[in-house]
N, CA and C of each residue as an Amber inpcrd file, in Angstrom:
protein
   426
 103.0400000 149.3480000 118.4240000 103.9100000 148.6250000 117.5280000
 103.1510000 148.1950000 116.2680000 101.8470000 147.9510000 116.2220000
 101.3540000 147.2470000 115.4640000 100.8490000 148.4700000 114.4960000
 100.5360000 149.8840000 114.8430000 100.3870000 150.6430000 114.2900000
 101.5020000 151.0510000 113.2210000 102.7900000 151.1380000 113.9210000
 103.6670000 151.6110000 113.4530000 104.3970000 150.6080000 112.1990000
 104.0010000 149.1380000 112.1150000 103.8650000 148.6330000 111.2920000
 103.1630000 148.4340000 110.1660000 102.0980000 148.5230000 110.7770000
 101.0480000 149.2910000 109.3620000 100.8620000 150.1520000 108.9180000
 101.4820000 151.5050000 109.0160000 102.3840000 152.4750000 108.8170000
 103.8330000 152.0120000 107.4910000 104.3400000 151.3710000 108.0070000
 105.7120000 151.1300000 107.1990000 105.0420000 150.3390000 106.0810000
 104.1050000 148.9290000 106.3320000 103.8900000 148.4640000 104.8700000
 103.1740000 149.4500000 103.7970000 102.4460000 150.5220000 104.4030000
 101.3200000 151.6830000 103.0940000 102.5200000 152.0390000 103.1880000
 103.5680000 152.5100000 103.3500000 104.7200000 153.3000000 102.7750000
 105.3900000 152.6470000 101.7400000 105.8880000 151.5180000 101.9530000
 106.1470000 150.4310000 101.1120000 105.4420000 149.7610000  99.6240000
 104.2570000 149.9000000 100.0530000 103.4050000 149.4790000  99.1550000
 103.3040000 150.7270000  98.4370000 103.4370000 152.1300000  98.8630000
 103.0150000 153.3040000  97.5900000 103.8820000 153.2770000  97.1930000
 105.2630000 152.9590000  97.6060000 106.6060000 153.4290000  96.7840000
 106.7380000 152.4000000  96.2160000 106.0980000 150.9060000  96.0640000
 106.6490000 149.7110000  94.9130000 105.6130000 149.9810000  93.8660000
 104.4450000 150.7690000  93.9020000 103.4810000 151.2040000  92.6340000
 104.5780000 152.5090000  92.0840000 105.0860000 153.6310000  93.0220000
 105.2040000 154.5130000  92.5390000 105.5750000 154.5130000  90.7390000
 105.5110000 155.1550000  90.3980000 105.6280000 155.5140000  88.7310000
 106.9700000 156.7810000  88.4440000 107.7930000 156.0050000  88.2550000
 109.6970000 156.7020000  87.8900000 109.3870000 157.1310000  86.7800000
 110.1280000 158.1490000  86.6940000 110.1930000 158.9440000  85.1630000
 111.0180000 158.0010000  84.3050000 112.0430000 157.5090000  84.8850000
 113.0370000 156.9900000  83.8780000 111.8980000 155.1360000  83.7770000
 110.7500000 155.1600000  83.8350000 110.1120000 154.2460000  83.4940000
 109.2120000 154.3860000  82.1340000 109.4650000 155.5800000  81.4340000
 109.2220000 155.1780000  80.0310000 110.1260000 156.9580000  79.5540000
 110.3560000 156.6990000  78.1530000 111.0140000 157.6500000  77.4960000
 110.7510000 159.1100000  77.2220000 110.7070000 160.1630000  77.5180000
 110.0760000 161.3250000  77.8030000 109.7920000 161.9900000  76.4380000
 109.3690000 160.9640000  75.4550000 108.2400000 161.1390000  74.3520000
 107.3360000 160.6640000  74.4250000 107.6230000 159.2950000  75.2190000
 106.2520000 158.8890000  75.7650000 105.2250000 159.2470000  76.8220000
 106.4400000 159.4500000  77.5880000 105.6830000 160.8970000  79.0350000
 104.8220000 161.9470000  77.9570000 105.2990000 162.2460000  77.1270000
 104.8350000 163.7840000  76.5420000 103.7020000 162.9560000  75.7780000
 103.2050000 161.7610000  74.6650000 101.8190000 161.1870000  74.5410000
 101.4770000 161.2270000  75.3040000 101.3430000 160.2780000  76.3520000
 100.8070000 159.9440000  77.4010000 100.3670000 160.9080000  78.0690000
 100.8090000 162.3640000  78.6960000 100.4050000 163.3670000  78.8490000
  99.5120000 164.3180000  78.0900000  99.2260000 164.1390000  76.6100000
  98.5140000 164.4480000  75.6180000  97.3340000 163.7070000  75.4300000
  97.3950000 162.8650000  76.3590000  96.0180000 161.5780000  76.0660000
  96.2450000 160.4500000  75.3970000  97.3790000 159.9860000  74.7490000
  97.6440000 158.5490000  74.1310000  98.1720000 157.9860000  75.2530000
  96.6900000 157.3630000  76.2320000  96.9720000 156.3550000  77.2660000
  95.5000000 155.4700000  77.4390000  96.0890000 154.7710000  78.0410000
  94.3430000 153.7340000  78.5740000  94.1820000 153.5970000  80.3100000
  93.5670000 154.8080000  80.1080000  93.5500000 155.2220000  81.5660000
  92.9010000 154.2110000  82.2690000  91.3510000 153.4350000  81.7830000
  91.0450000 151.9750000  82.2740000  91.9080000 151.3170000  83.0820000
  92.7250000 150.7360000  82.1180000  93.7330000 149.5780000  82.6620000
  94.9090000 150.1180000  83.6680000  95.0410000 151.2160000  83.4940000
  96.2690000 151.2300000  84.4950000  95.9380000 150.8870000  86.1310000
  95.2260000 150.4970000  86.5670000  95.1180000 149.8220000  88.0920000
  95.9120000 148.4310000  87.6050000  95.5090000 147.8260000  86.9530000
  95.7040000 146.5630000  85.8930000  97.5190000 146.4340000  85.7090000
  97.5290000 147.2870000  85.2500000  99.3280000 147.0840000  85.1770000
  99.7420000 147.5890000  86.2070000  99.5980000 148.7670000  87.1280000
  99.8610000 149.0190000  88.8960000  99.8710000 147.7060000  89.5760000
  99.1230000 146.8900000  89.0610000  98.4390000 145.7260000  90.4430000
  99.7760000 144.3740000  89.6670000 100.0400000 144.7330000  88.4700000
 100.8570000 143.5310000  88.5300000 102.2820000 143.9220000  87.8180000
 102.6130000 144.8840000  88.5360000 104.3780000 145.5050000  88.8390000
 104.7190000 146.1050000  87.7010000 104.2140000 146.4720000  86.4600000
 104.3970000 147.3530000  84.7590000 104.5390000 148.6640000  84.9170000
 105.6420000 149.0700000  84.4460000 105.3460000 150.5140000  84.2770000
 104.2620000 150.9980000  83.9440000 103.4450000 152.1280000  85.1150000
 101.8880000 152.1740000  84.3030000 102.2870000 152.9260000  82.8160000
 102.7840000 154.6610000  83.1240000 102.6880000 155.9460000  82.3790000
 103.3670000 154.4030000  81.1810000 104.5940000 153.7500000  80.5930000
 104.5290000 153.1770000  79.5750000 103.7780000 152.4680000  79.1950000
 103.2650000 151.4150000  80.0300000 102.1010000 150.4780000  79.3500000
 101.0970000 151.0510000  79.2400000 100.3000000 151.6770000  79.6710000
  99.2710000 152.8260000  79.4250000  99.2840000 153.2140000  77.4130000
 100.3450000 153.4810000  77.6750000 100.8190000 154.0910000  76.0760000
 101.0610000 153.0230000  75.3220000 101.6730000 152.1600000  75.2600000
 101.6800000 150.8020000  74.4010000 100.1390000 150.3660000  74.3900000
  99.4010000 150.1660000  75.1350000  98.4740000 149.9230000  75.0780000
  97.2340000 150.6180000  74.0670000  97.3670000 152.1220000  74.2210000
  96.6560000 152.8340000  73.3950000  97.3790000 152.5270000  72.2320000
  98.6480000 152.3620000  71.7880000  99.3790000 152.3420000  70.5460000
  98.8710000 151.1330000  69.6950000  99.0100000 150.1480000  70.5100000
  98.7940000 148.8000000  69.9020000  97.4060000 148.3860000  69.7760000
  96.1670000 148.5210000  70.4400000  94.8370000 148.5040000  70.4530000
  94.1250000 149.4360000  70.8030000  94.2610000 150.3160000  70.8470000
  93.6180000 151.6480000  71.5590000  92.4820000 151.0680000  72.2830000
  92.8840000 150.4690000  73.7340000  92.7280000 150.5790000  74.6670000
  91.6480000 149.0160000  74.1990000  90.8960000 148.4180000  73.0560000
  90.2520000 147.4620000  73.6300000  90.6190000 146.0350000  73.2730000
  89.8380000 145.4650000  74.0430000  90.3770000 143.9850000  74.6460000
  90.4920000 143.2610000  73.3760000  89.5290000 143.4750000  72.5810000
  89.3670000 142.3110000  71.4140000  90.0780000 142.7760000  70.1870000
  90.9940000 143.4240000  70.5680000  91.8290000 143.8390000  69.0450000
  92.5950000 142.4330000  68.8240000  92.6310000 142.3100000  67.7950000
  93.5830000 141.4610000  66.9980000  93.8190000 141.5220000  65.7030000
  95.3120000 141.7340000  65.2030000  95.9400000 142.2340000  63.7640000
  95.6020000 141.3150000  62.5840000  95.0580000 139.9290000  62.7430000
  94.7000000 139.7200000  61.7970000  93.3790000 138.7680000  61.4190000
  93.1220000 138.3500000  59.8080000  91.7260000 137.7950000  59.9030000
  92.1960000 136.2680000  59.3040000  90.7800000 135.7810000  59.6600000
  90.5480000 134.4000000  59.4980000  89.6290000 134.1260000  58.6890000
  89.3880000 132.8520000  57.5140000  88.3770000 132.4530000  56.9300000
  88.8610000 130.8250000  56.8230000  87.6170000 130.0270000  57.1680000
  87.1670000 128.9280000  57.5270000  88.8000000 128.4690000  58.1730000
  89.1070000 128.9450000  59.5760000  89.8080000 128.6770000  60.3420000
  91.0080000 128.2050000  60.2340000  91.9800000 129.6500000  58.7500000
  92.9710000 129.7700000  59.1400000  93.3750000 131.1230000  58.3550000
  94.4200000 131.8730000  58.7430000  94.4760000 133.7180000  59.1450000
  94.8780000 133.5280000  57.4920000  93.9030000 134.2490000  56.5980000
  94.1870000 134.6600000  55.4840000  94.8880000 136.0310000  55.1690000
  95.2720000 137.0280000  56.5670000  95.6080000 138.2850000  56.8800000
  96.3010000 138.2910000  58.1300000  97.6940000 138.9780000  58.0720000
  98.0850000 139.3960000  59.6300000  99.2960000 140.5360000  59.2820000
  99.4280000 141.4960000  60.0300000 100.5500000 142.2130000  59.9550000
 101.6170000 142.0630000  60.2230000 101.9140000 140.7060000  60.3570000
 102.9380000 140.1340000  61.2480000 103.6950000 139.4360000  60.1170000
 104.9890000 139.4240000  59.6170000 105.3860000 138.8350000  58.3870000
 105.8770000 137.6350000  58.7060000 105.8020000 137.1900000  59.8160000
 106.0580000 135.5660000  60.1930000 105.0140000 134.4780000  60.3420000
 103.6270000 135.4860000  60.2120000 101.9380000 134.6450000  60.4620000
 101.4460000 134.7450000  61.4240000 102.2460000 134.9710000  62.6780000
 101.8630000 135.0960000  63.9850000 100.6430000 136.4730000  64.1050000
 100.1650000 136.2650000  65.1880000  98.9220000 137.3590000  64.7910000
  98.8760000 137.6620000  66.7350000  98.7590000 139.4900000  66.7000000
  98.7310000 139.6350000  68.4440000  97.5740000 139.8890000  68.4650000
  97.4020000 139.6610000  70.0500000  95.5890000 139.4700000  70.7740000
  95.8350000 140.5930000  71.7980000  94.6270000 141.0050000  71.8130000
  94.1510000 141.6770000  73.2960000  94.5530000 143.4390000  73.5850000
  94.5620000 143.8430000  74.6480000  94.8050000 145.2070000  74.7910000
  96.5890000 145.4220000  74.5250000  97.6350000 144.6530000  74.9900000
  98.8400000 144.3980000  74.8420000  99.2680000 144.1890000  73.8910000
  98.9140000 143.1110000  73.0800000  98.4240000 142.6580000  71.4730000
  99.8200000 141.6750000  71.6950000  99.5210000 140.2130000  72.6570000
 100.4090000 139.6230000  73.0500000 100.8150000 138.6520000  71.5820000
 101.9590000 138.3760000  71.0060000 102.0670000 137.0900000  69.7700000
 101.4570000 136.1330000  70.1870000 100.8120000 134.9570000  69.2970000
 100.8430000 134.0190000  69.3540000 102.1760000 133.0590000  69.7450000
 102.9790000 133.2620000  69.6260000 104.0550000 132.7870000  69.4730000
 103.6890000 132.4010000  71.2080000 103.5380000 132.9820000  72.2550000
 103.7130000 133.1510000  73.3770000 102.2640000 131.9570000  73.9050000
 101.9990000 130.8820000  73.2380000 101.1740000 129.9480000  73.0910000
 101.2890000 129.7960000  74.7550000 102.8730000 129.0670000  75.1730000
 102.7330000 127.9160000  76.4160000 102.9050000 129.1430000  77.4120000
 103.3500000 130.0200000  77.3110000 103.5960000 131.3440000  78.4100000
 102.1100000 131.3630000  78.5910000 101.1680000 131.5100000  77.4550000
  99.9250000 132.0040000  77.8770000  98.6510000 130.6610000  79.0720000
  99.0070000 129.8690000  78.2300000  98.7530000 128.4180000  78.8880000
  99.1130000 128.2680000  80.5720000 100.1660000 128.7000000  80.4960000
 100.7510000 128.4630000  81.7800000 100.8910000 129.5220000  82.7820000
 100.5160000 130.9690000  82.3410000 100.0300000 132.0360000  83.1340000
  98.5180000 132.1430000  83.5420000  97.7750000 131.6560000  82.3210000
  96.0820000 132.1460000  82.1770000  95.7500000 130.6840000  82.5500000
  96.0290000 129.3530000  81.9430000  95.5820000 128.3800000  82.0320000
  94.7640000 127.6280000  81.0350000  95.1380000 128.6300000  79.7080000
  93.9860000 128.1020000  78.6850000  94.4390000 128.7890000  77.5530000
  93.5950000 128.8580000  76.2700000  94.7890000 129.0780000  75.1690000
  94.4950000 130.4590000  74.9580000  95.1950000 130.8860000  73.1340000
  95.3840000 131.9540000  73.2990000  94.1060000 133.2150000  72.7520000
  93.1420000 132.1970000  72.9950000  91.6040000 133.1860000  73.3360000
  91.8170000 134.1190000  74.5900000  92.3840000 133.1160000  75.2530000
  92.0090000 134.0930000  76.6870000  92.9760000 135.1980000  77.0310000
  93.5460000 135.4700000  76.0160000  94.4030000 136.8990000  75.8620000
  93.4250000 137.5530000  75.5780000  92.0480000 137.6830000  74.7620000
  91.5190000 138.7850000  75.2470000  91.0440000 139.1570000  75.9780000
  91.1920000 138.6890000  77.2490000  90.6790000 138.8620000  78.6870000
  91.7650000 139.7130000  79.1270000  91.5430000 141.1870000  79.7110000
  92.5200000 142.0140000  79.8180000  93.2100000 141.1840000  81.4600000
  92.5120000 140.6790000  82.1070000  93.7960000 140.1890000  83.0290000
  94.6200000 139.8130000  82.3370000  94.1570000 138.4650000  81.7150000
  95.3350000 137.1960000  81.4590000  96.3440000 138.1760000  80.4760000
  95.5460000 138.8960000  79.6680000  96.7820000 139.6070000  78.5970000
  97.8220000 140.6760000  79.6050000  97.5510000 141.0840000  79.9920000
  98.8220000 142.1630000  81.4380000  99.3230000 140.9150000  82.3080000
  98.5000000 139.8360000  82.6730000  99.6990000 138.6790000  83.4910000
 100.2520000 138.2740000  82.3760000 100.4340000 137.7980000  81.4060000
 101.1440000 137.5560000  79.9230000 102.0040000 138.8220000  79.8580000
 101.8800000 139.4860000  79.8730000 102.8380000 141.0800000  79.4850000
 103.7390000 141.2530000  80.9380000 103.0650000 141.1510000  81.9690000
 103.7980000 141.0520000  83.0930000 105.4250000 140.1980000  83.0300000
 104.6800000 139.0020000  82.7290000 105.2820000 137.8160000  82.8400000
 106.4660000 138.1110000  81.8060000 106.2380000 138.5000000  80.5520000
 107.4220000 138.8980000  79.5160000 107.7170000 140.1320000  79.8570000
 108.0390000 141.0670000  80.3370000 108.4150000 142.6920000  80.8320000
 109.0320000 142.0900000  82.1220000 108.7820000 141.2640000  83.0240000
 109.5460000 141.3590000  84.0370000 110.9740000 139.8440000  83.7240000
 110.2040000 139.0170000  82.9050000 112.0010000 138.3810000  82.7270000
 112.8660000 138.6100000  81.0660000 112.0480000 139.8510000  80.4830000
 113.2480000 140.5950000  79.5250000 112.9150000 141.6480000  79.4960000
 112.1500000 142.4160000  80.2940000 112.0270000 143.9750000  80.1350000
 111.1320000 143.9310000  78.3880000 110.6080000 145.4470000  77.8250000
 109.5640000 146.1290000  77.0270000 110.1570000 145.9130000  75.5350000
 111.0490000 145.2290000  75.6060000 111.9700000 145.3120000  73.9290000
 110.8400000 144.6940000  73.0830000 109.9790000 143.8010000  73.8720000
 108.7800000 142.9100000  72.7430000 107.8460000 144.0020000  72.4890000
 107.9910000 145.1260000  72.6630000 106.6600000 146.1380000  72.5060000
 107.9690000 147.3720000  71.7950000 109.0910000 146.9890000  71.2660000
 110.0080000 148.0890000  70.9170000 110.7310000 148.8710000  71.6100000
 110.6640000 148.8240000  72.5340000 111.0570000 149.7020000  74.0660000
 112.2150000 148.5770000  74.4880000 113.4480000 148.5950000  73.8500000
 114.8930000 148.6550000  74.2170000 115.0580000 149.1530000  75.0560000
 115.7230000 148.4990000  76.7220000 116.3510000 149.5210000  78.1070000
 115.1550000 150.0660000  78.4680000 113.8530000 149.2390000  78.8910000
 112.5740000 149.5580000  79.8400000 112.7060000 148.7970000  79.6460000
């Protein structure tokens, strides 16, 4: 019995990682298959429920793949530069907004430095992808 239970949860457990086609758009299958992915991190988004094959690809899109990207600059401690036309400026491999201050606080435990820590930035991305789905990364219906 006890076998046959530990049996059913590895079945369980490969099919809640498994990776659905209809989990990112089959232009992105076709990058992502071309090499615009961050093969690194995908245990990283596997381990905390993200579409890998899409976040993989957002990821290369938005920082190509490293932790300390961020869109804009600072002089004597405040952003004289950001690509962001509201001021807000994204961090990390995800390239999470600022805007996402108390989400980050209250996922990571600390501010929004510690988005470049590729956990806290995928539990931050987690955390927004699983209660509105990928629309914050452009990805409408993922």
């Amino acid at each position: 019995m006890k076998r046959i239970a530990a049996v059913l949860f590895a079945i369980s457990a490969l099919t809640a990682t498994s990776v659905k086609a209809a989990d990112a758009p089959a232009w992105v299958v076709a990058k992502y298959n071309a090499g615009s992915r961050c093969e690194k991190w995908e245990p990283l988004f596997r381990k905390h429920g993200l579409p890998v094959v899409l976040f993989s690809y957002i990821s290369f899109r938005e920082s190509r793949c490293r932790p300390g990207a961020v869109n804009a600059k600072w002089r004597d401690g405040k952003i004289v530069w950001t690509l962001n036309k509201n001021g807000t400026y994204d961090s990390g491999i995800l390239q999470i907004n600022s805007s996402w201050r108390t989400v980050t606080r209250n996922v990571c435990g600390g501010g929004l430095d510690r988005l470049f820590d590729p956990v806290c930035n995928v539990k931050v991305a987690a955390f927004l992808y699983h209660d509105s789905g990928a629309g914050h990364w452009g990805f409408k219906g993922y």
